[in-house]
C-alpha positions in Angstrom: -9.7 6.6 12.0 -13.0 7.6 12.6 -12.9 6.8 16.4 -9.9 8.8 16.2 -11.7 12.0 15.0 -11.1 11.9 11.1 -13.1 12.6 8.0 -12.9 9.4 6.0 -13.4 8.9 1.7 -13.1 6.3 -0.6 -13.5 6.2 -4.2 -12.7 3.2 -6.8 -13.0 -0.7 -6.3 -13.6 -1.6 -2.9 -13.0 -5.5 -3.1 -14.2 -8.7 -5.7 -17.5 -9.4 -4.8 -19.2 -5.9 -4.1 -21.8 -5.7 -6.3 -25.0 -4.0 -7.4 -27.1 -6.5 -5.7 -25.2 -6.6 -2.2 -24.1 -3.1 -2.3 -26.7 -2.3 0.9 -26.8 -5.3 3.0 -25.1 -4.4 4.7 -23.2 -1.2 3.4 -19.7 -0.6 4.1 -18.9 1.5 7.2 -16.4 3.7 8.3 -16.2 5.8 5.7 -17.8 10.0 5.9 -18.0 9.7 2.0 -17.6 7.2 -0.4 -18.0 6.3 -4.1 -17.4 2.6 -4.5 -17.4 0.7 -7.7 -20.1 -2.0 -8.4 -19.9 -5.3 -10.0 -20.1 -6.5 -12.7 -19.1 -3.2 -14.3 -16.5 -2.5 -11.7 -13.7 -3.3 -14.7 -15.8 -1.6 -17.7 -14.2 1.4 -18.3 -16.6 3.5 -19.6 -19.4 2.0 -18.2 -19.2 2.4 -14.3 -22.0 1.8 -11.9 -21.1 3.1 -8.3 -22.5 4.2 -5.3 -22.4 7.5 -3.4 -22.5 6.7 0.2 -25.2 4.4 0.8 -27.0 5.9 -2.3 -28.9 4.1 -5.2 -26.0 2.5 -7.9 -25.8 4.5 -10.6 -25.0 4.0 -13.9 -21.9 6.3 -15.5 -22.1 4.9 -19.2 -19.6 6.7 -21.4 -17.8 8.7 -18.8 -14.0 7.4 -17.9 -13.8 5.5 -14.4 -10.3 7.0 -13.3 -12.0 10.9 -14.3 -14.7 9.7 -11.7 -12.3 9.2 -8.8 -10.5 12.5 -9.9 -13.8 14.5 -9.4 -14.8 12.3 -6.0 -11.2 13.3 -4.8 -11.9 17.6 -5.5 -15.3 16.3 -3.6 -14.0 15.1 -0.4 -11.1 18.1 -0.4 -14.5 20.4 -0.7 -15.9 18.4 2.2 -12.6 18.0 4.3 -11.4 21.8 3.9 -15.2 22.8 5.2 -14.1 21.1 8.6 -10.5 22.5 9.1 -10.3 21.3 12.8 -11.1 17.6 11.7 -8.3 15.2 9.9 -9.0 13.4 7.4 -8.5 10.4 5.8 -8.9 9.8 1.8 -8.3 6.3 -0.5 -8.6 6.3 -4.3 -8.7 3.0 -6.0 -8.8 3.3 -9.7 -9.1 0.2 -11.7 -6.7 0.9 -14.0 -4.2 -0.8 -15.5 -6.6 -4.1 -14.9 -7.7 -5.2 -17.9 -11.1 -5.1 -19.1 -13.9 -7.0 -18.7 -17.9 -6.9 -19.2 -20.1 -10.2 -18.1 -22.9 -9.0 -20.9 -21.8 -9.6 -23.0 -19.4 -11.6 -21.8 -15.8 -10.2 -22.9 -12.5 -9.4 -22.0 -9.5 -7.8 -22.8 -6.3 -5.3 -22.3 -7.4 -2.0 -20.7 -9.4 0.8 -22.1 -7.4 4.3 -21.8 -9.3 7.5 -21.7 -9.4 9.5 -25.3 -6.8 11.5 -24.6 -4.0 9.2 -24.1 -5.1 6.6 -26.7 -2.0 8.0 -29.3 0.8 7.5 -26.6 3.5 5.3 -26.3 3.2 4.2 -30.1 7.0 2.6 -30.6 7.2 1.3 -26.8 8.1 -2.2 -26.5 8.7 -4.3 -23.2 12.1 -4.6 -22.1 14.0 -7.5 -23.4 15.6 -8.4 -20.5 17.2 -11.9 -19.8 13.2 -13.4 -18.5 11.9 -12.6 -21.7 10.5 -15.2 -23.9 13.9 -17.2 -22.7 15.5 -19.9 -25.1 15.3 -21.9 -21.7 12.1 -23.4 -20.1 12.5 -21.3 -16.4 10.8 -21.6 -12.8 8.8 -25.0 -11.6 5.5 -26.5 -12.2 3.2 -25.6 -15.1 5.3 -22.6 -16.0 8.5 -24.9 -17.0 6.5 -26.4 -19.4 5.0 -23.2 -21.6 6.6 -23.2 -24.7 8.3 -20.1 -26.5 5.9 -17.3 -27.6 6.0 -16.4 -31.1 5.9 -13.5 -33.0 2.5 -12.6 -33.0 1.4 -12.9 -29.4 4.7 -10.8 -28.7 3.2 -7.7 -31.0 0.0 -8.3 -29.4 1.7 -8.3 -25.5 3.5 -5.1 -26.7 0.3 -3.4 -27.5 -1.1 -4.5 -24.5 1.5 -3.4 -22.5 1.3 -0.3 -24.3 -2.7 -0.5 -23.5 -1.7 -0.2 -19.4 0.9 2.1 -19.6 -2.0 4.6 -21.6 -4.6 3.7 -18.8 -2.2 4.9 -16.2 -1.7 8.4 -17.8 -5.2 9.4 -16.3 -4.0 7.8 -12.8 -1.0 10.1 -13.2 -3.1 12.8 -13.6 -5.6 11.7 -11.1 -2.2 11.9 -8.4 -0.9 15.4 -9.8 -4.1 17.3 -9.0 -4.6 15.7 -5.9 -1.2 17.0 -5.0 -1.8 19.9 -6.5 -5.3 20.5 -4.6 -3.6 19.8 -1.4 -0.6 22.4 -1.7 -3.2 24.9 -2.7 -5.0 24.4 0.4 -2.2 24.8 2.4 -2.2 21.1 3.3 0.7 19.4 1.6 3.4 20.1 4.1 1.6 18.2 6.5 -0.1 15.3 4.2 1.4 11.7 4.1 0.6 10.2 0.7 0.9 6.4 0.4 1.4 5.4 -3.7 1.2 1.7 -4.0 -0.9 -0.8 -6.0 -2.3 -4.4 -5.3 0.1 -6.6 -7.1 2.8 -6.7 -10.0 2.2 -7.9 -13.7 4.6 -10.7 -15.7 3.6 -10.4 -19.6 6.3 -12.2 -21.8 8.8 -13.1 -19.1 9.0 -16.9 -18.5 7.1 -17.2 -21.8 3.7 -16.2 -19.8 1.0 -14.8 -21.2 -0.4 -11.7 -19.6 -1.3 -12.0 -16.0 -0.8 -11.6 -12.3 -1.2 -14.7 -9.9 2.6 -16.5 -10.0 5.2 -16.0 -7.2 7.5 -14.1 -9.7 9.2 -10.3 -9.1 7.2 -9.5 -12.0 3.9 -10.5 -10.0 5.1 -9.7 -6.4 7.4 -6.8 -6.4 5.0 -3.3 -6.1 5.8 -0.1 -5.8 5.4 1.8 -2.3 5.9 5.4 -2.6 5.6 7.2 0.8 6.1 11.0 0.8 5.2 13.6 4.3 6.3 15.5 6.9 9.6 13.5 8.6 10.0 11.1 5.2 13.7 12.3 4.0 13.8 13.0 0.5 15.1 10.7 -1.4 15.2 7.9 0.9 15.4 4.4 0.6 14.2 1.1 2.8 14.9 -2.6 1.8 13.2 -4.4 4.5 10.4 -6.1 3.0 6.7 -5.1 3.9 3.2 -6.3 2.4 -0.4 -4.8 2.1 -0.4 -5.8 6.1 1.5 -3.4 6.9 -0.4 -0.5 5.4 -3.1 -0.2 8.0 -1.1 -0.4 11.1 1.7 1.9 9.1 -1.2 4.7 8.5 -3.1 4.3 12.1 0.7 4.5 14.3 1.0 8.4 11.5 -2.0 9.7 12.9 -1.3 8.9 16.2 -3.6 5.8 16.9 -2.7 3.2 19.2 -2.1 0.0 17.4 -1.0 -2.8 20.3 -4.6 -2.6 20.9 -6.1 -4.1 17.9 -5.5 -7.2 16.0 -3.8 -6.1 12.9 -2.1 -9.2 10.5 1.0 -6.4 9.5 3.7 -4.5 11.7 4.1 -0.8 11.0 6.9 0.2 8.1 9.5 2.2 8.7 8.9 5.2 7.0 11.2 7.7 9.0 8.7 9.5 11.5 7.8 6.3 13.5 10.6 5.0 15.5 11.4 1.7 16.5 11.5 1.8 20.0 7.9 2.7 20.6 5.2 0.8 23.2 3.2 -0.6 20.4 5.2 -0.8 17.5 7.1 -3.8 16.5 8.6 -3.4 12.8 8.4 -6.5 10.6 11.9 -8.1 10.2 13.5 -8.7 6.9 11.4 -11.4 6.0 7.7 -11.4 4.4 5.4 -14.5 3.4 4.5 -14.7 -0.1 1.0 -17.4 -1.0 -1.1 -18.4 -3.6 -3.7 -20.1 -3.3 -6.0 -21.1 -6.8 -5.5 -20.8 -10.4 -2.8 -18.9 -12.9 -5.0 -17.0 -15.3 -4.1 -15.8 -18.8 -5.2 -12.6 -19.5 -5.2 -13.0 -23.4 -6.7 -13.7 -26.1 -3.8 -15.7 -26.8 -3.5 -17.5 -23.8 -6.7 -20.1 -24.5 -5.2 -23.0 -26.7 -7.7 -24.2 -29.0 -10.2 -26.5 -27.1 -8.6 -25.6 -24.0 -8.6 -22.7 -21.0 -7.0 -19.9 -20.1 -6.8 -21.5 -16.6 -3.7 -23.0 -15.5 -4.1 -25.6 -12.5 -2.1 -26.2 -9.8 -1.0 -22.4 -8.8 -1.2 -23.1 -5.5 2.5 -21.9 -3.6 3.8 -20.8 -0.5 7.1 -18.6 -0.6 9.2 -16.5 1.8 11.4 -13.8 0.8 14.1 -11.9 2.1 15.2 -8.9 1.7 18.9 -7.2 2.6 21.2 -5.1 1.7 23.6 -7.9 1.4 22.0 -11.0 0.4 17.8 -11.9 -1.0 16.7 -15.0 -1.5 13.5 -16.7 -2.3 12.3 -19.8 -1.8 9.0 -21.2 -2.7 7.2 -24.8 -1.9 4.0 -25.8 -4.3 1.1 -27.6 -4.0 3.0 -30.4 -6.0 5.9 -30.7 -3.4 8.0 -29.1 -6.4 10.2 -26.4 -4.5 12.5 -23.5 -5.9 15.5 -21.5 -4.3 16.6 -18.1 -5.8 19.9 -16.2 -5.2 17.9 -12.6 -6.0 21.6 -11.1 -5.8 23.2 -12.8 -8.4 19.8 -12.3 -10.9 16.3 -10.5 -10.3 14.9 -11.8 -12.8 14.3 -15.0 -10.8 16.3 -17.2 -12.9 19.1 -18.5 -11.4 17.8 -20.8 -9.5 20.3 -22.5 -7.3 20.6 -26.5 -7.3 17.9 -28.2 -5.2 16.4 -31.6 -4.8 12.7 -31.4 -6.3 10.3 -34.2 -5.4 7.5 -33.9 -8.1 4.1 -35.0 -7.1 0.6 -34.0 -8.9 -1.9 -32.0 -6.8 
């Protein structure tokens, strides 16, 4: 983007592993301004260490980590709107609504929502749809064999679901006055904003404890909201697409040339690039869907005494499709144990249709 002419900014968590010790060797490039998030207080809400483009970490103890993105965002408008021949380019990664955690002392948790929003959503309880806690044992492999959740973790998954939806109230705030900056600066009308996030959540369906890692809608279903000059309003796409497909999807909008470089993802179809073009080949109506590792339960509930909150033997590969007229998914684990899924006859991933499995330990 850079090559390309554009002002660049980032704010939030970068990726796992960035930390206050690595932060500078070598820093990240490619960005004009930056404010990344350092481990290990990347997930501690109110005490956030980042860096400010290649600057000393600094320590933000007692101030909100979504409020700091929301001020780095007004920054980098300042900045941007001081060059008004140059493009830019801005990401804002907020932590939220990833649970807590804190390596001293060690400690983890639902997460922390700012002061504001901490009376909201008092009576809200998770759907009770047909996944929920089932009577019946559902899916393969270690998750087939969880039994029912009882009373008490279900009031305590309600509060933490409760928890997340709080956390996100500042994200929804962080997005409004973004938008709102931008159509004050004359600079909506010709702004594509991506909304998306890195994966799904199950919490109570298929009697799982909170967490993220499983091959499940719940888990791999996110939202993509795409909204710019071209998008129609209102509109709709069922083909399937993946965090791939952002990059190329963003480089083809501001009129990069993508057959050039080696990117994993195809562009999406998001209205203004059109199929038909040198370099862009749309994804078909398939996507690839892998694990690789542990399931984790992100609960206080989900440690059996004397045991972990790690579940082995996560490991999956998956495809999905994705039509108007039919979706299916079919997954193969590290075990051999293998799953089929009419997604038209039940999204909620549980009726599975008839197929041989050949059970074998990892």
């Amino acid at each position: 983007m850079q090559d390309s002419g554009y002002n660049t900014y980032y704010a939030g968590k970068l990726f796992n592993g960035h930390t206050i010790d690595n932060y500078n060797s070598p820093y990240m490039s490619g960005y004009t301004r930056s404010d990344f998030f350092l481990e290990p207080y990347t997930y501690e809400y109110y005490n956030v260490t980042t860096t400010w483009t290649e600057g000393e970490p600094k320590n933000f103890k007692g101030n909100y980590s979504t409020d700091i993105i929301a001020e780095d965002a007004q920054k980098f408008i300042d900045h941007a709107t001081a060059e008004p021949d140059k493009p830019f380019f801005m990401a804002l990664a907020p932590v939220a609504p990833h649970g807590f955690l804190s390596e001293n002392p060690p400690a983890n948790g639902p997460p922390q929502p700012a002061a504001r929003h901490r009376d909201l959503f008092k009576d809200y309880k998770i759907p009770r749809t047909e996944n929920f806690n089932p009577d019946k044992a559902s899916s393969v492999n270690w998750i087939a064999d969880l039994p029912k959740l009882n009373s008490t973790i279900l009031e305590y998954n309600d509060e933490y679901q409760r928890l997340r939806l709080r956390s996100l109230m500042a994200v929804d705030e962080l997005v409004g006055e973004v938008v709102q900056r931008l159509e004050d600066e004359g600079l909506l009308d010709n702004t594509y904003v991506f909304y998306t996030s890195d994966n799904g959540f199950h919490i109570s369906q298929h009697r799982l404890h909170p967490g993220k890692m499983c091959g499940l809608e719940t888990d791999i279903s996110v939202p993509l909201v795409v909204r710019g000059p071209g998008v129609a309003k209102g509109a709709k796409r069922s083909d399937p697409s993946s965090h791939t497909d952002v990059a190329p999807t963003i480089m083809k909008l501001a009129g990069n040339r993508i057959d050039d470089k080696k990117f994993d993802g195809a562009p999406i179809d998001v209205g203004p690039i059109k199929d038909g073009d040198d370099d862009v080949k749309y994804r078909s109506e398939h996507i690839a869907v892998e694990f690789w590792g542990i399931g984790l339960a992100e609960s206080r509930y989900g440690k059996p005494e004397g045991g972990s909150r790690e579940y082995a033997n996560n490991t999956y590969k998956g495809v999905r499709l994705v039509s108007e007229d039919y979706g299916f998914y079919y997954s193969v684990w590290c075990n051999n144990a293998k799953e089929l899924y009419d997604m038209h006859v039940s999204t909620y991933t549980l009726s599975r249709i008839t197929i041989t499995l050949d059970i074998h330990t990892c």
